[in-house]
C-alpha positions in Angstrom: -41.9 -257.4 24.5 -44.0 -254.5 25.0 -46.7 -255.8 27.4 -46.4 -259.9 28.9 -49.4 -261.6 30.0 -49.7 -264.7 31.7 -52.5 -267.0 32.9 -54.5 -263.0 33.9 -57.6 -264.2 35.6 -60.5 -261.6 37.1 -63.3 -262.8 39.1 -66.3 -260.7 40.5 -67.2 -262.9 43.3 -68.5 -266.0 41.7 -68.2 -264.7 38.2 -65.0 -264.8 36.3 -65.1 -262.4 33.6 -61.2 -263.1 32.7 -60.2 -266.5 32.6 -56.7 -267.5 32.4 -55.6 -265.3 29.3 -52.0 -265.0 28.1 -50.2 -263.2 25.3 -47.1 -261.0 24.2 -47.5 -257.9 22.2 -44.6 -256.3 21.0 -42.8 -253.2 21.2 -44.1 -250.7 17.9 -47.1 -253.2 17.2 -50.4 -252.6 16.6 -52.3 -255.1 18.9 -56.0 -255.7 19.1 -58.6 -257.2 21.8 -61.7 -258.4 19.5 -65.0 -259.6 20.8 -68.6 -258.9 21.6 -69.6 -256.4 24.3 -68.9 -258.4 27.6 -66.3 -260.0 26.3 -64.0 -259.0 29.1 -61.8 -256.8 27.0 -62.3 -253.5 29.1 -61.7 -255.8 32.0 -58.2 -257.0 30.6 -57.3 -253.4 29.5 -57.8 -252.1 33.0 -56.3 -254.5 34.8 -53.2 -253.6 32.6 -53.3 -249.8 33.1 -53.3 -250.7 37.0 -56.6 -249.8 37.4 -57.8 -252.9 38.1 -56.7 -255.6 40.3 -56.2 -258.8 39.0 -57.4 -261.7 40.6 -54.5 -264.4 40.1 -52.0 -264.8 37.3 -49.6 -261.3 36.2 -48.7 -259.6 33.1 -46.0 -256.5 32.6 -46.4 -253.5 30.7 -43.0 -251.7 29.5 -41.4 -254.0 32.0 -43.2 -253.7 35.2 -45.6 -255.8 37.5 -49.3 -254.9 37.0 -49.6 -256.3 40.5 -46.8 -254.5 42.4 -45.8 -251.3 40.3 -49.0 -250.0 39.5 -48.1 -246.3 39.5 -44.7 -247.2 37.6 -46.9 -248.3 34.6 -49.4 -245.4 34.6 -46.5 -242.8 33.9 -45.2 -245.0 31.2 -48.3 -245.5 29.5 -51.5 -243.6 27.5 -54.8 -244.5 28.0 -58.4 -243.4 26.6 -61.6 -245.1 27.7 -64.0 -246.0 25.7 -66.4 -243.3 27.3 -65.0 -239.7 26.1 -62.8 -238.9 29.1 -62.6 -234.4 28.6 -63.9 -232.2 30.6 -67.1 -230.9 28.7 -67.7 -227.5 29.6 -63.6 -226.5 29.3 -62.4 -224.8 26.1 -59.7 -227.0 23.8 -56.6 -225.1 25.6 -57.9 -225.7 29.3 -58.5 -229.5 28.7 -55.0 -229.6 27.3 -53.3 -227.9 29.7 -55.2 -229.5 32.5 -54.0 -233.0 31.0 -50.4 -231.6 30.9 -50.3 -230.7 34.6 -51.4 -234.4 35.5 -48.3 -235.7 33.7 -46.4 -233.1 35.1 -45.1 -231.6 31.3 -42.6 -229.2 32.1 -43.6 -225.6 31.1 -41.2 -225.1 28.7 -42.0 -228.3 26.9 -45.7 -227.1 27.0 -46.2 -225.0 24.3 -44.5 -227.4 21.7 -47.2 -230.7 23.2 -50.0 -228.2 23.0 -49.4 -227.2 19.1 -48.8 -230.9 18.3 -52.3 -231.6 20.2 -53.8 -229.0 18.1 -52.6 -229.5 15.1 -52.8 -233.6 15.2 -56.5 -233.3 16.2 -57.4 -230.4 13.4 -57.8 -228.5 15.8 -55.9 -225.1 14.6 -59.4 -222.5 14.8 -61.0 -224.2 17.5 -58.3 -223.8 20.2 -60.4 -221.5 22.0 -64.2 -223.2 22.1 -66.0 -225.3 24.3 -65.0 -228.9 24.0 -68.6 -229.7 24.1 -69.3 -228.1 21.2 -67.1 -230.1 19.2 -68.0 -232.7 16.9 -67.2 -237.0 18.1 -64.1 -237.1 15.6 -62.7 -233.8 16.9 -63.6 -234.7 20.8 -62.1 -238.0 19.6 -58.8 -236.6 18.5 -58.4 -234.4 21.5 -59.2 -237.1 23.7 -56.2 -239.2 22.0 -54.1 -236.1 21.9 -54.7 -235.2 25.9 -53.7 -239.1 26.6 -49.9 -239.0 24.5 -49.1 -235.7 25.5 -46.5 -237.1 27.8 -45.1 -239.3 24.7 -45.5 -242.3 26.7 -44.0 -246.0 25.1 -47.4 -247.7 25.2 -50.6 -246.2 24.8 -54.0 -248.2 25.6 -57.5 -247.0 23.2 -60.8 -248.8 24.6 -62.9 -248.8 21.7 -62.2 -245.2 21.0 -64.1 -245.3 17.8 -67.4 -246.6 19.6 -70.0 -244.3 18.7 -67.8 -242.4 15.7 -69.0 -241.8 11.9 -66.7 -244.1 9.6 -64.5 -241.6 8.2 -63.4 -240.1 11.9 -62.9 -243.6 12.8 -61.0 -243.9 9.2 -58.7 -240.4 10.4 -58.5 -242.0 13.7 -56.7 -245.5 12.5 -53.8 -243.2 10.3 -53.5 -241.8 13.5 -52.4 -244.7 15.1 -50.5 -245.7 12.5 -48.4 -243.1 12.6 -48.4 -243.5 16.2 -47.0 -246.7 15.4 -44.5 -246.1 12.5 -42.4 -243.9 15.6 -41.9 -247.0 17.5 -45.2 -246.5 20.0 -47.2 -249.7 20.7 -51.0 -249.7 20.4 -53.1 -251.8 22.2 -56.6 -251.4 21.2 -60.1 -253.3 21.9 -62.9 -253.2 19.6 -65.9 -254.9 18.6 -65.7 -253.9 14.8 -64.8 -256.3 12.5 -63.7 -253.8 9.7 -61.1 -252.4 12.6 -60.0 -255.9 13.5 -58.2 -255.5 10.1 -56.4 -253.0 10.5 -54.4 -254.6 13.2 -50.6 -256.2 13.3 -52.4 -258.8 15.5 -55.3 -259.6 17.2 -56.3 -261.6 20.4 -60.0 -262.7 19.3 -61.7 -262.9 23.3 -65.1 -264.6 23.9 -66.7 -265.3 27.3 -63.6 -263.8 29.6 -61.4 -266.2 27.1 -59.0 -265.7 24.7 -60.1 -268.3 22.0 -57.3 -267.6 19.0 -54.4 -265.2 18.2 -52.7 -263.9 15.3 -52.1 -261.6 12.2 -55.5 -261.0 10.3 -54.2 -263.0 7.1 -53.4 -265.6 9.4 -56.6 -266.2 10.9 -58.8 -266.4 8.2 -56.1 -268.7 6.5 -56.6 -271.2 9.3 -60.1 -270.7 9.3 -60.2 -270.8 5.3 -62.6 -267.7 5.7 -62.4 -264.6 3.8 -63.8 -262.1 6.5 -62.7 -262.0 10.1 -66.2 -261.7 10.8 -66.6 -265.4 9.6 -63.8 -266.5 11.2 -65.0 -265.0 14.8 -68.3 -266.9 14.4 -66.7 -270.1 13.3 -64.5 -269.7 16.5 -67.6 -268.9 18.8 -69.0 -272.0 17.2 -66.2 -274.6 18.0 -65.9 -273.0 21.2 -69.6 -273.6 22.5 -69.4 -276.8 20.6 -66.3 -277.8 23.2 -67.6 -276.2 26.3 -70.8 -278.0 25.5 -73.0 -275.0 25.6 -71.6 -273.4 29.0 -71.9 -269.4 30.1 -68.2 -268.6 30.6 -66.8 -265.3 32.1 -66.8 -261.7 30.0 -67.8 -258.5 31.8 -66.9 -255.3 30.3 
């Protein structure tokens, strides 16, 4: 396994906005966190990357504690927030080879990283301009781009397609398919139900919880719905309908 979690709980004070989630994602799958804004998936994500502490319960990402070998797992890993993460008023080149200085990419390995940058984000004519002049699915490809320039094992996208026209976020899933057919596992949160099909498997999170698990054909065959989107409010449903009515955790 790529990434181990088990019983992950995060409270703010009185508020829990993780509650006792587990899973296994494996190594070259494409996993996705699906729910609602305020779910709790950034929450979760973060707490893997090592950015966040967790508040009881532990997980491993490419073999290490998220509680004890924080900086082991963020130079083994990718990771691109949902909130575009470049340095605006930098051309294409200087965000790149800012980026490759903070994973310390050997100069002689440079030049190769920054041609596969630019070429993977169709980028070729626009090396030299202002990143803030770019268009969302270019910034969004140079964002991913900037992120794997190390080639790490595991790469974490927080809703990277949040804000993006349908086709980029189209050009953005081959990406991570091809991402994935190379062995690298993707761990990805979303709130799009059209996306949530495009994954191996998905954890389906609700009020800090993790309320089902499993292949997209798999889920709506035990839900006997057609569209995920049916099956996520059918889940919702029973849930409230078990909890009688409660407010449970979820905090973005």
């Amino acid at each position: 396994m790529a990434i181990t979690v088990d019983e992950l709980v995060r409270k703010f004070g009185d508020f829990t906005a993780v509650d006792h989630v587990s899973f296994a994602v494996k190594r070259g799958e494409v996993f996705g966190l699906l729910g609602p804004n305020g779910a709790g998936k950034s929450t979760i994500i973060r707490m893997l990357c090592g950015i966040l502490d967790s508040t009881s319960g532990g997980a491993t990402v490419a073999g290490y504690d998220v509680n004890t070998q924080k900086d082991e797992i963020k130079a083994s890993i990718g990771y691109m927030s949902q909130k575009f993460s470049l340095y605006e008023d930098l051309t294409v080149d200087e965000n790149i080879d800012f980026f490759a200085g903070i994973y310390g990419i050997d100069p002689v390995r440079l030049k190769a990283r920054r041609e596969w940058v630019i070429q993977m984000a169709g980028l070729e004519d626009k090396n030299g301009a202002c990143t803030k002049t770019l268009a969302g699915g270019w910034k969004q490809r140079l964002a991913l781009g900037c992120a794997i320039m190390h080639e790490p094992p595991i790469i974490f996208l927080d809703e990277p397609t949040s804000g993006v026209d349908p086709v980029s976020r189209r050009r953005f899933w081959d990406l991570i398919y091809d991402l994935s057919s190379r062995g690298t596992t993707v761990f990805v949160t979303t709130h799009y139900m059209d996306e949530a099909e495009y994954c191996d498997r998905l954890g389906l999170v609700y009020r800090g919880r993790l309320i089902a698990i499993g292949s997209p054909s798999e889920l709506k065959s035990s839900a006997s719905k057609k569209s995920m989107e049916d099956v996520f409010i059918s889940l919702i449903e029973a849930h409230d309908i078990a909890s009688g009515g409660r407010q449970g955790g979820g905090q973005e």
